[in-house]
Wavefront OBJ file of the C-alpha trace (Angstrom):
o trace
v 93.942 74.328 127.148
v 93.639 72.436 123.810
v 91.586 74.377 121.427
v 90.706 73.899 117.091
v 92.582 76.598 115.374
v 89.846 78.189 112.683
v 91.714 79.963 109.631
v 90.210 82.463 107.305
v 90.547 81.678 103.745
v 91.339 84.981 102.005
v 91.867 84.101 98.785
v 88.921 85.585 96.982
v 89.241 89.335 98.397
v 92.821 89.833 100.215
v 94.774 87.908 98.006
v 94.043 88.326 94.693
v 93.842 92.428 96.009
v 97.323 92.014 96.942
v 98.965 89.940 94.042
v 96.847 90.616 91.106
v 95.650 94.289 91.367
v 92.554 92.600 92.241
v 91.697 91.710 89.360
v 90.078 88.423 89.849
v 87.051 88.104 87.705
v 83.711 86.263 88.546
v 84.359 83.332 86.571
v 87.282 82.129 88.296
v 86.090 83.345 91.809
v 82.966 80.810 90.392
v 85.792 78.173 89.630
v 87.557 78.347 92.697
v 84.711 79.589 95.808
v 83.048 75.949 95.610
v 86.214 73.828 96.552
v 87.233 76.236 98.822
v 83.607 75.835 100.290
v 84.383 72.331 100.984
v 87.410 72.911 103.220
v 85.865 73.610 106.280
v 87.381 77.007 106.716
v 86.230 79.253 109.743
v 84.826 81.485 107.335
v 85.963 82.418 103.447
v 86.481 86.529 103.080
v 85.175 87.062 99.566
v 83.952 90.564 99.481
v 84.508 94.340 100.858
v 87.894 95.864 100.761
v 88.956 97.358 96.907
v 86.664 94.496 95.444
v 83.992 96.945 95.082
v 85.510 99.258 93.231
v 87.744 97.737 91.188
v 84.419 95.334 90.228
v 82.861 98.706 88.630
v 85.986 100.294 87.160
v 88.065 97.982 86.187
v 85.675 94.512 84.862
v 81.659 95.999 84.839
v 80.569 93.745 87.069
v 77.943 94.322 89.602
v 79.633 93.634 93.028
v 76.256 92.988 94.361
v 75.745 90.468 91.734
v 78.977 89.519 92.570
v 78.505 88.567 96.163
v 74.788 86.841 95.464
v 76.912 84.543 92.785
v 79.389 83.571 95.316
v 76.385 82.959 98.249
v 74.769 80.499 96.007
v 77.642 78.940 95.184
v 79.023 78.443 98.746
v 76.655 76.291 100.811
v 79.095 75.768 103.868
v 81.288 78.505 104.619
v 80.587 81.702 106.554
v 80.924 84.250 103.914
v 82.608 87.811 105.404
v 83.522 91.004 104.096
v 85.877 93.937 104.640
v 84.611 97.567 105.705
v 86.151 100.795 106.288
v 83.817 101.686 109.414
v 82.015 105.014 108.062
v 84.548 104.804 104.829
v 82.429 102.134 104.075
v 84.188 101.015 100.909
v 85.006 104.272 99.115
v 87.694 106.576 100.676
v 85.201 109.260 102.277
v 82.906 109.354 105.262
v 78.978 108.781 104.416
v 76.087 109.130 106.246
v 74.774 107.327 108.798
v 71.799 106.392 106.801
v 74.146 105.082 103.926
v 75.954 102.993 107.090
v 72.948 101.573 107.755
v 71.439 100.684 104.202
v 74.891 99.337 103.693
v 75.248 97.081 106.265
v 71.953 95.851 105.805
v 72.419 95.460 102.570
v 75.366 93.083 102.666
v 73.862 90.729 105.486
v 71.230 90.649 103.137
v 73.237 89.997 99.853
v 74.856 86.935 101.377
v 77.717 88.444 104.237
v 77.621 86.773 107.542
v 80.867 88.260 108.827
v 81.381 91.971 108.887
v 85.197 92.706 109.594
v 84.871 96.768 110.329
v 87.706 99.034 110.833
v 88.625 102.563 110.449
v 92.246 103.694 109.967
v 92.625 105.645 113.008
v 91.176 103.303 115.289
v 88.637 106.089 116.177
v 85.803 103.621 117.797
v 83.467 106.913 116.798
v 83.955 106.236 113.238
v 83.012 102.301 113.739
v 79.789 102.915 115.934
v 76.867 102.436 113.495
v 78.184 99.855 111.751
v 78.390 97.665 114.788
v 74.841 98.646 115.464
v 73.688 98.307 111.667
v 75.502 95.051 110.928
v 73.952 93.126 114.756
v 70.540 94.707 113.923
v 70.684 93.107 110.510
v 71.701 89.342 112.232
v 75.864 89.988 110.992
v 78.129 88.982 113.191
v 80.576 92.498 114.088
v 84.200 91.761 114.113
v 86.098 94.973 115.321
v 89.564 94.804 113.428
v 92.232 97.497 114.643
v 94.590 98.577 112.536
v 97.904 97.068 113.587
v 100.802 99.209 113.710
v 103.847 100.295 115.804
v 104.941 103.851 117.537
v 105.193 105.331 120.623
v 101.812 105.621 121.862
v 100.733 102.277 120.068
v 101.405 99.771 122.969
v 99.919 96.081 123.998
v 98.014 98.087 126.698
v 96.748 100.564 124.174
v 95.556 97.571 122.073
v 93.596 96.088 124.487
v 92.089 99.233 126.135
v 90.811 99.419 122.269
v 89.777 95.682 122.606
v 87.512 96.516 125.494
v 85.992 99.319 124.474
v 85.075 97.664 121.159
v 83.441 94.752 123.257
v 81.479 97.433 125.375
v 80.006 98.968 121.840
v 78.885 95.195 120.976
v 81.551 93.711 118.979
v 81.360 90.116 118.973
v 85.406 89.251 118.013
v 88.346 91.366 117.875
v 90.500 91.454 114.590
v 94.284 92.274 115.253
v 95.052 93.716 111.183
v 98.164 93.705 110.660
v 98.403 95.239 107.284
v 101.976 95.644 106.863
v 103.298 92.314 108.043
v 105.227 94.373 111.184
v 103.836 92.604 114.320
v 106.396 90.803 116.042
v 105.703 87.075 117.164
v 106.332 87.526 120.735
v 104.822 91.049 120.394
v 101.646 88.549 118.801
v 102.080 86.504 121.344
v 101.715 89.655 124.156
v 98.586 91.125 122.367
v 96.906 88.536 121.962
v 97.026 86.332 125.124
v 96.318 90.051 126.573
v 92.642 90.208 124.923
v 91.930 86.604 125.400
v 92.833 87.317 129.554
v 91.771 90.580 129.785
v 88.554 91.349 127.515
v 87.580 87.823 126.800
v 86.062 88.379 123.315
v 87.557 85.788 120.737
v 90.445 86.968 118.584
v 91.717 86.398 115.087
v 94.832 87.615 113.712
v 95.705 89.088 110.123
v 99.163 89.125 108.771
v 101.076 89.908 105.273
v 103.853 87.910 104.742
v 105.959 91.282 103.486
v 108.476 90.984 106.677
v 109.150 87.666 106.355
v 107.363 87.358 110.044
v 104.074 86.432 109.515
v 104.509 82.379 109.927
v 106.012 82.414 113.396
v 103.280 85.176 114.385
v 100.750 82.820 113.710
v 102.454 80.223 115.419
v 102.591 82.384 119.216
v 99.191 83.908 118.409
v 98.091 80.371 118.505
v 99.738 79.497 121.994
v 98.269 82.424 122.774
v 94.932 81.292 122.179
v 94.296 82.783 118.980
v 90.830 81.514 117.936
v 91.416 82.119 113.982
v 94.260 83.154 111.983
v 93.731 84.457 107.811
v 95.511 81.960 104.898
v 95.146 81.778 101.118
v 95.795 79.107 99.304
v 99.634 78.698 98.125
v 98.742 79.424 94.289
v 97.890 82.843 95.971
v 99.564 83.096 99.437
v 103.031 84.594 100.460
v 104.744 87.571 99.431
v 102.425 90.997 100.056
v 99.469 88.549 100.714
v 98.617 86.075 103.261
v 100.558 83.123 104.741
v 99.732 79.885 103.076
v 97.007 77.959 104.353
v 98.710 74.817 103.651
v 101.860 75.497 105.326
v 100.123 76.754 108.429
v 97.274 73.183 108.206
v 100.765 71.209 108.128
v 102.167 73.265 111.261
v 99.268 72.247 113.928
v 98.995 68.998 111.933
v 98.831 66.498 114.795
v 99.284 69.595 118.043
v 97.067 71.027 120.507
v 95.585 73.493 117.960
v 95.290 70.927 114.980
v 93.097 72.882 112.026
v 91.115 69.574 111.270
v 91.432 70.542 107.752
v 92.455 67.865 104.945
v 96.532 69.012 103.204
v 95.457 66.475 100.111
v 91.704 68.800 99.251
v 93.978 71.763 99.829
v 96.465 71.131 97.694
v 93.924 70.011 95.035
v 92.598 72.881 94.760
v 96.398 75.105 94.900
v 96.688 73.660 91.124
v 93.275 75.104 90.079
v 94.264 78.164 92.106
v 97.673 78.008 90.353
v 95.779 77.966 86.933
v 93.338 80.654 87.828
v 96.712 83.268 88.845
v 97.706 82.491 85.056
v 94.691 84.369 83.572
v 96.278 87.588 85.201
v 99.738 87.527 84.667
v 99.787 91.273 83.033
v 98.245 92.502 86.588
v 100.662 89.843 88.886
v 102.561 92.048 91.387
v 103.988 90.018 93.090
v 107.524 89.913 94.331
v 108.316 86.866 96.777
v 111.557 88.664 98.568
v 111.050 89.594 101.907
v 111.439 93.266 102.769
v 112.556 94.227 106.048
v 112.411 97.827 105.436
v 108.812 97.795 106.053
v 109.607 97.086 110.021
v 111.713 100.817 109.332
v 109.412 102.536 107.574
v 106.390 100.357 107.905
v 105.102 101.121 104.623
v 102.580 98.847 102.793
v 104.415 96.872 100.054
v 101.221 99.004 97.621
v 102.571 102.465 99.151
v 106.504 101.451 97.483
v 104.891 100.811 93.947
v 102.879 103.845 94.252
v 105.907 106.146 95.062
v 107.778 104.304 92.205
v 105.471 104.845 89.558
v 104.933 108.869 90.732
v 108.520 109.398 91.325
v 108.765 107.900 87.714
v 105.796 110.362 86.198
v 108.271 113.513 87.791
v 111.557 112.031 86.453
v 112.257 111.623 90.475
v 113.153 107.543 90.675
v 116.197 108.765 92.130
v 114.410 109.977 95.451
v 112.964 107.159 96.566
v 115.512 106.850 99.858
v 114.280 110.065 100.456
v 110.544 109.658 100.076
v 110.483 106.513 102.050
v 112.846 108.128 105.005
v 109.726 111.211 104.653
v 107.000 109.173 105.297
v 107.656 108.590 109.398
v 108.456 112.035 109.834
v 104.890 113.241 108.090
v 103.549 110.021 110.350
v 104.925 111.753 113.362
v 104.052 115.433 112.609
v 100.491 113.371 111.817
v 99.848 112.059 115.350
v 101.168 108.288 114.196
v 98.619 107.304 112.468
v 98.674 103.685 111.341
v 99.087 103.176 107.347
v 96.424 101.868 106.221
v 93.511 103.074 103.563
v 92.851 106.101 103.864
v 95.594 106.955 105.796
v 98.235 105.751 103.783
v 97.155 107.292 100.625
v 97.471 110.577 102.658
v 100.425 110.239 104.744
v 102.235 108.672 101.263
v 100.910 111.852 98.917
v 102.583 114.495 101.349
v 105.637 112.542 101.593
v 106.295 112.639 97.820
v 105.103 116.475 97.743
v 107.526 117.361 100.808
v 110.608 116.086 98.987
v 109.958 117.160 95.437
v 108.873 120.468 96.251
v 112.379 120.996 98.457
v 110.648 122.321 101.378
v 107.751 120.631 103.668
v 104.272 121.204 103.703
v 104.762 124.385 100.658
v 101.926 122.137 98.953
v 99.279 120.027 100.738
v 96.732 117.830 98.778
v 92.806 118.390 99.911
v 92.753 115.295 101.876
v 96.061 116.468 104.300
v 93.764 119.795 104.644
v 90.635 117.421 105.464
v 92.626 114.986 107.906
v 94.722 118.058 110.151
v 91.229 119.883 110.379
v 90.009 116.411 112.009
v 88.045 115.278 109.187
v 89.202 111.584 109.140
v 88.819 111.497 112.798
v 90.400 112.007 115.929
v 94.388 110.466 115.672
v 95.664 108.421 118.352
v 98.649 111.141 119.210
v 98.479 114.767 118.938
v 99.259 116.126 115.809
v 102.461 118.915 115.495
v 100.910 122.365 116.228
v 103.185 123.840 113.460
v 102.564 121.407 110.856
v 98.980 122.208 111.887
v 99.019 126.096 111.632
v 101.043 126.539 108.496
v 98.737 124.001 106.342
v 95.031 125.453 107.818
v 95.730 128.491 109.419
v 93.321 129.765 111.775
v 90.409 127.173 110.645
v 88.730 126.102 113.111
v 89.299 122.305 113.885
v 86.360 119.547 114.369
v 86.547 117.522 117.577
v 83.218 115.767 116.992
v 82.314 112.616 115.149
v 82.753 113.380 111.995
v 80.059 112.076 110.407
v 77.437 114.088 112.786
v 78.197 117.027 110.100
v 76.943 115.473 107.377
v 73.084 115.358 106.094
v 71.242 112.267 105.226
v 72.146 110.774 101.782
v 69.548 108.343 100.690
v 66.655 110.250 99.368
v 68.619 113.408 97.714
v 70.915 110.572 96.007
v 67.652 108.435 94.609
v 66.724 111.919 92.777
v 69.858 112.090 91.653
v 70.066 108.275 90.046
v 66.648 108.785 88.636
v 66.192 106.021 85.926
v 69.586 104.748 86.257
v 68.563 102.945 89.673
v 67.176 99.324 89.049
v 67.264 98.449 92.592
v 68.410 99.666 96.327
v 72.100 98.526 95.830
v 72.669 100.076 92.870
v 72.409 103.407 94.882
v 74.363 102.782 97.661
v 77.022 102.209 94.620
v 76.647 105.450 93.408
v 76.441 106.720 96.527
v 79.941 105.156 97.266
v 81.442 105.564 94.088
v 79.326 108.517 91.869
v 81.370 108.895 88.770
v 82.709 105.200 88.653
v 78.562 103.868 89.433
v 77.451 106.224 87.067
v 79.398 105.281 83.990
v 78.948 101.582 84.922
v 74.964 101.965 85.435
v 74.613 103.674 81.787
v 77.141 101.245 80.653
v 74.749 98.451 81.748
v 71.676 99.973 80.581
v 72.966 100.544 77.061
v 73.387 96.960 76.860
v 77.144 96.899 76.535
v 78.653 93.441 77.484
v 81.619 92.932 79.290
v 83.954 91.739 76.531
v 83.336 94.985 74.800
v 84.048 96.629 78.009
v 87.282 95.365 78.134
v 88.096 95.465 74.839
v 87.360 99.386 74.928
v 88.776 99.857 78.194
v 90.516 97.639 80.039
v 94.388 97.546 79.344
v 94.470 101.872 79.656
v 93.291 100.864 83.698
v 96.203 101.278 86.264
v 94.670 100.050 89.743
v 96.461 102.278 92.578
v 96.557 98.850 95.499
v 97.445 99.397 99.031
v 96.838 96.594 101.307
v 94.335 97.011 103.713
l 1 2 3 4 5 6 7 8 9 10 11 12 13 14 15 16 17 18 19 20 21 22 23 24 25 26 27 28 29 30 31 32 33 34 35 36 37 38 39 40 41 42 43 44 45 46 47 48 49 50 51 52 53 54 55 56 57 58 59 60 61 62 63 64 65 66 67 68 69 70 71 72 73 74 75 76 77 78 79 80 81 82 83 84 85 86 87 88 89 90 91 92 93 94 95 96 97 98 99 100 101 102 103 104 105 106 107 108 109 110 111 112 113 114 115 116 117 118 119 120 121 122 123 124 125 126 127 128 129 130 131 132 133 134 135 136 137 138 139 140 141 142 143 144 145 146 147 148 149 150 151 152 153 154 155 156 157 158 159 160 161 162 163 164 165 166 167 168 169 170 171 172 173 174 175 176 177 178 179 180 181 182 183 184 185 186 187 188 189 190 191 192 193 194 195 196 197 198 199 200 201 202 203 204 205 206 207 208 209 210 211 212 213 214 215 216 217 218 219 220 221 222 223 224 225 226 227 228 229 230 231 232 233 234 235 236 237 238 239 240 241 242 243 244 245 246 247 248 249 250 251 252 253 254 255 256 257 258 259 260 261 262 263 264 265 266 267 268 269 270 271 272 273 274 275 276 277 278 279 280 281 282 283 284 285 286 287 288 289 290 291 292 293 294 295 296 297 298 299 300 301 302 303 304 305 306 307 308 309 310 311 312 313 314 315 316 317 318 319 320 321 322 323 324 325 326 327 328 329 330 331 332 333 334 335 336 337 338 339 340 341 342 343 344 345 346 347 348 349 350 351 352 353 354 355 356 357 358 359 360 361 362 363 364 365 366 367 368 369 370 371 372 373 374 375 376 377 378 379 380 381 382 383 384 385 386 387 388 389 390 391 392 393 394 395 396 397 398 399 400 401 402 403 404 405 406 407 408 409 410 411 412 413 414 415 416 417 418 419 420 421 422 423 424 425 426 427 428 429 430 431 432 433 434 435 436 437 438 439 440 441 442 443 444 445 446 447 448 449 450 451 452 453 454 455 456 457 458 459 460 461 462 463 464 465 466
């Protein structure tokens, strides 16, 4: 049956997160959000995800401010937003309280969309913000984190599908973070949750594989409601495919976009001009790299090994490192590579091989995740691995978030004057040493050009795609 295909437009959070160390300042995401409002886009993804942070650390901006800027400015367009379930957007769990004043917060700010996922597909760790983003009038998109192993089949996928639907999802996300879904494989998954579940289904590829184009193109037979684009000033490579190429493919077919090639490509060459402003922070590397269907590491997790491998006088053990990383995944309980999860899996692969024997030295978070911390994994982990890293310690099998006290009120003592209104606490809540200097920052007056003048060029951004 004939159906509109709805893209995504990803260039104001994804994109510029995956080419320019997200770096993209308000001023050209003012430049750029009100042609891209005029598209007629599904819905434009323009917050969540390391925009947060990096608006704090890395260019003192308010994020909040941030997303009220880009809600007056786009009139159209569904605005939505990435969240790391009970991560939120920092790289802990919070609260439920903080879930809720979160996801409240954001609907309220301008999000209509709340995209919500948590690494290990642990529908525990995903539970109040469902609840908190349909009690605030968001619409709850359940994205699971897209990744290949033994125990990750289509069946598994859609059991996942359903269950997310019974908790009150209203669409299913297939992330693909990687770029390693296979078209047929897309084709599979996704005509299996449109059959089987019924809820409506978008699709989210990175174009590091080289496979991303033809995925799209099966997810659509499929009956793929939406697929993610940027524009081509900002697509391809580690980021999105290009919304242009993919408007040009259903040009004229059964799943014709409706949107206009001419507006689009008007507004690649302001796009292209905007990418200029960054070219110190441009990562970008247009080859395709196969060797993440091998390893299937995040084109972020390479340059993150490179540049600690370089701080150890290691380059050399890259082949190593990278062949590491699937055995720690395994040993792990597969868990798919994606924040936090990557960071952690990634760490212990560069500590197993430098130290010469595995598991001698284990960061906090690899004690945190075997104790079952993170969550529960979707394979057992290795017994062994388990034992020599944390002993006898007892292991948590509960949500993990039902160990952890109520935030809001001790954290509001702790901002005292700092606070000028409820978002600024969720921000230190989030991020408490990176809120904190940015709150005094902004209360001493300082302006952002001195920021960056003082600042900005010592910043290295660590980016994983997520």
């Amino acid at each position: 049956m004939a159906h509109k295909l709805g893209i995504t437009d990803t260039t104001l959070r994804d994109a510029h997160q995956s080419l320019l160390a997200t770096r993209m300042k308000i001023n050209d995401i003012l430049i750029l959000a009100p042609e891209l409002d005029k598209v007629g886009f599904h819905s434009m993804e323009v917050w969540g995800g390391a925009t947060f942070d990096s608006c704090m650390r890395f260019l003192n901006e308010d994020p909040w401010e941030r997303l009220r800027k880009i809600r007056k400015a786009v009139t159209n367009t569904k605005l939505q937003m990435l969240l790391r379930g009970q991560n939120l957007l920092g790289y802990r769990h919070y609260a439920d309280d903080v879930v809720e004043e979160f996801c409240k917060r954001s609907i309220g700010n301008g999000i209509d969309i709340v995209r919500i996922f948590d690494a290990l597909n642990d529908a525990r760790n995903v539970a109040i913000a469902i609840n908190a983003t349909k009690k605030a009038g968001g619409h709850a998109q359940i994205a699971m984190s897209y990744t290949n192993s033994p125990v990750h089949s289509i069946e598994y996928f859609i059991k996942q599908s359903q269950l997310f639907k019974d908790m009150g999802a209203d669409s299913i996300c297939i992330k693909d973070m990687s770029g390693i879904i296979y078209p047929y494989g897309a084709y599979e998954l996704v005509k299996g949750i449109k059959d089987q579940v019924g809820l409506p289904v978008q699709l989210h590829c990175h174009c590091t594989s080289g496979m991303a184009y033809m995925s799209y193109l099966k997810a659509a037979e499929a009956g793929c409601d939406v697929i993610d684009c940027a524009i081509s000033a900002l697509g391809g490579g580690s980021s999105q495919p290009v919304a242009e190429s993919m408007v040009a493919t259903f040009n004229g077919t059964e799943f014709d976009t409706g949107l206009d090639l001419t507006l689009l490509s008007q507004i690649a060459v302001l796009a292209k001009e905007v990418r200029s402003h960054y070219a110190k922070f441009d990562v970008s590397d247009p080859n395709v790299d196969t060797n993440v269907l091998k390893y299937q590491i995040p084109g972020g997790m390479i340059s993150n090994f490179i540049s600690q491998l370089k701080e150890a006088n290691a380059l050399d053990r890259l082949p190593e490192v990278l062949a590491e990383v699937p055995r720690v995944r395994k040993d792990f309980g597969y868990p798919p590579l994606v924040t936090p999860s990557s960071q952690i899996v990634g760490s212990q692969a560069v500590l197993n091989v430098l130290t010469g024997e595995r598991y001698k030295m284990v960061t906090n978070e690899v004690k945190a995740y075997l104790s079952g911390q993170y969550g529960q994994p979707p394979a057992p982990m290795d017994p062994e691995v388990i034992k020599k890293v944390i002993g006898d310690e007892k292991r948590i099998s509960c949500r993990p978030a039902d160990l952890l006290e109520p935030q809001l009120l001790a954290a509001t003592k702790e901002l005292g004057h700092l606070m000028e209104s409820p978002e600024d606490l969720l921000s230190y809540i989030v991020f408490p040493q990176v809120a904190t200097t940015f709150l005094k920052d902004r209360l001493a007056g300082k302006t952002n050009v001195e920021l960056n003048m003082l600042g900005g060029e010592k910043s290295k951004i660590t980016y994983c795609p997520i």
